[in-house]
C-alpha positions in Angstrom: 6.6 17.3 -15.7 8.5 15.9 -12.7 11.6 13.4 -14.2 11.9 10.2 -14.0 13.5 8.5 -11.2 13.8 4.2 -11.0 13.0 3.5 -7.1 14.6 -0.2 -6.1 12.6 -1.8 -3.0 15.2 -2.8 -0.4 13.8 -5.3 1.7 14.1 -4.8 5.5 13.4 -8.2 7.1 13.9 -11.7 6.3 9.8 -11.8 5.2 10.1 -8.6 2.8 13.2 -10.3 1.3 11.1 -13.6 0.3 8.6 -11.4 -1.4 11.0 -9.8 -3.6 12.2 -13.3 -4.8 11.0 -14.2 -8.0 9.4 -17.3 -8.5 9.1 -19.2 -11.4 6.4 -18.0 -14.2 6.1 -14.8 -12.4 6.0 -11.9 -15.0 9.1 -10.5 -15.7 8.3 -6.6 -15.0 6.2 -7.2 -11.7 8.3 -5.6 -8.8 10.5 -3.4 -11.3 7.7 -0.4 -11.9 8.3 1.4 -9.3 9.8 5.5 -9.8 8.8 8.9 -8.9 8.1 11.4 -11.9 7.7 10.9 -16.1 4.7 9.0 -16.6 2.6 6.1 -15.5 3.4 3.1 -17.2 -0.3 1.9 -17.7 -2.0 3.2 -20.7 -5.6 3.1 -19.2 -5.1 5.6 -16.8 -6.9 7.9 -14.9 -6.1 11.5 -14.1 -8.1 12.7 -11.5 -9.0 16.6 -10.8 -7.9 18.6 -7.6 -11.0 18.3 -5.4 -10.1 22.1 -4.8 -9.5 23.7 -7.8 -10.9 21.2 -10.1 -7.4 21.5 -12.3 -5.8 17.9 -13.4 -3.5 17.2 -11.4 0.1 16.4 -11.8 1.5 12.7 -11.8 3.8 12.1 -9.0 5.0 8.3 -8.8 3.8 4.6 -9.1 4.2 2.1 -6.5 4.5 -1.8 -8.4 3.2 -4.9 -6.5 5.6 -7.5 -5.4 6.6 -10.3 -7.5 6.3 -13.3 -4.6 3.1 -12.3 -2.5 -0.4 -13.2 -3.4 -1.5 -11.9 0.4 -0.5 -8.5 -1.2 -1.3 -8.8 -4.8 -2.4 -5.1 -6.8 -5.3 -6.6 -8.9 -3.4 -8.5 -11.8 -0.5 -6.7 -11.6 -1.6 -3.2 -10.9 -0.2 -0.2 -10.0 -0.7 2.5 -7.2 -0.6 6.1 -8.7 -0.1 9.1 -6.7 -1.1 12.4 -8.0 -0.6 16.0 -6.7 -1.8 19.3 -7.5 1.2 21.3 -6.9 -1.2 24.8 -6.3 -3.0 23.2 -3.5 -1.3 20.4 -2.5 -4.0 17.5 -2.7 -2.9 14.7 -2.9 -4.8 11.6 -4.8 -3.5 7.7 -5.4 -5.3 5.5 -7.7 -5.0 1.5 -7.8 -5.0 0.8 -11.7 -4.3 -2.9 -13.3 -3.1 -3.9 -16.9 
């Protein structure tokens, strides 16, 4: 298994800095998920199979929504979930939601 490592969006431009603000009632983890490696942080996940060798394949990272945009929103606080098979490099990403 791949560690763990915390990834911490950085904003680029004045509009990517309002969606990172918090507003008020907004859950308190939404916009801190995000890593590469360990494991997902959803329990109802889905491993998929390499479409070439049919092995599971290995989790890779989760991408978190962001905490002020509803334009951009990952179905009730999801999570995108990239996957790799490391013998044939396929890749696969799943959205999955709390």
């Amino acid at each position: 298994m791949l560690p763990e490592f915390k990834l911490v969006p950085t904003a680029l431009s004045e509009d990517g800095e309002a969606m990172l603000d918090r507003p008020a009632g907004v859950w308190e983890e939404l916009g801190e998920r995000h890593q590469i490696g360990g494991s997902p942080k959803l329990q109802n996940t889905t491993w998929p199979s390499c479409p070439s060798c049919d092995e599971q394949m290995s989790f890779y990272g989760q991408l978190d929504g962001l905490p002020n945009s509803s334009e951009f929103d990952l179905a009730d606080a999801g999570l995108i979930l990239v996957y790799v098979c490391f013998g044939c490099f396929e890749v696969a990403a799943t959205l999955d939601s709390a």
